[in-house]
C-alpha positions as CSV (number, residue, x, y, z in Angstrom):
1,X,-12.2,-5.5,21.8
2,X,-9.6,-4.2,19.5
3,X,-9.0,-0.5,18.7
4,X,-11.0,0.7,15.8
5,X,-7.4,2.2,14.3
6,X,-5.6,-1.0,14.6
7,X,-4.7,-2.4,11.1
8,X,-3.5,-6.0,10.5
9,X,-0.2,-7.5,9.3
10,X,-2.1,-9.5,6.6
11,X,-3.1,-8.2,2.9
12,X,-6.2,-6.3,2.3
13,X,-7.6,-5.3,-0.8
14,X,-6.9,-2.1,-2.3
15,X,-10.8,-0.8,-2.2
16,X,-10.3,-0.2,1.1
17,X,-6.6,1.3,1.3
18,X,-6.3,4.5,4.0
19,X,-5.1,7.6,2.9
20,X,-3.1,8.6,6.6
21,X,-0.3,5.9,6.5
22,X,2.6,4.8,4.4
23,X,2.2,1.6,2.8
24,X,3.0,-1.7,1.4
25,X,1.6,-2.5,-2.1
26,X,1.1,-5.7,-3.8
27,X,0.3,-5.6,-7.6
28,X,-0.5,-8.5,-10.0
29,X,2.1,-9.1,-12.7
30,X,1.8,-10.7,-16.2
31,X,1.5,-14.3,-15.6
32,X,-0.1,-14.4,-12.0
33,X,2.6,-13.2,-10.2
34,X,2.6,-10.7,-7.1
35,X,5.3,-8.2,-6.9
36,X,5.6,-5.9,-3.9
37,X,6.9,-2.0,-4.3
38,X,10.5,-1.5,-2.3
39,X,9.4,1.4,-0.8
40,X,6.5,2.6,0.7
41,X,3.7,4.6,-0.8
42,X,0.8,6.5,0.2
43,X,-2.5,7.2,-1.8
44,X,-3.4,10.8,-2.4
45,X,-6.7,11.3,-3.5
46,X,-6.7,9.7,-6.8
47,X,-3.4,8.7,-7.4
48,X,-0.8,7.3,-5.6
49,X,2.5,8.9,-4.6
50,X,5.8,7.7,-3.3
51,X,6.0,8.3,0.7
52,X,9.3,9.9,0.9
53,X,9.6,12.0,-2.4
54,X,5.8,13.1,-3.2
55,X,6.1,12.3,-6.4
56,X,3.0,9.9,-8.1
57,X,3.8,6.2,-8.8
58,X,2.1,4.6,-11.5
59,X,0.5,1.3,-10.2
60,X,-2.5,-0.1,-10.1
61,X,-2.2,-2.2,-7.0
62,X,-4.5,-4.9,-6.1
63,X,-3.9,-4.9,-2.2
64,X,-1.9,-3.6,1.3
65,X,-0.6,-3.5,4.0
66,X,1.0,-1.1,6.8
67,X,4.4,-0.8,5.7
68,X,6.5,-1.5,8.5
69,X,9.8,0.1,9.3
70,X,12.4,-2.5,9.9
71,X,12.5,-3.4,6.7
């Protein structure tokens, strides 16, 4: 059985995004498109906020994933 904490390497949808770990974002463009933030980000309440800098992001992402370091 796998830990209860363990998150996957695959995209989940942003209703259920975690509020304890930096992450990945994926949100849809104008013609269909996914674009991916370069920098990790963290959700904060209601809003979301850049990782490093604290500072709120305006995006309405549609889903995650962990953000993983070696990037």
């Amino acid at each position: 059985m796998n830990p209860i904490h363990h998150l996957p390497n695959k995209w989940l949808p942003a209703s259920v995004v975690p509020t304890d770990i930096d992450l990945e974002v994926g949100v849809m463009g104008k013609h269909d498109d996914v674009a991916t933030l370069v920098f990790p980000v963290r959700k904060e309440k209601f809003q979301w906020v850049d990782a490093k800098t604290k500072k709120p992001v305006a995006i309405e992402p549609t889903h995650w994933r962990p953000w993983r370091v070696e990037r």
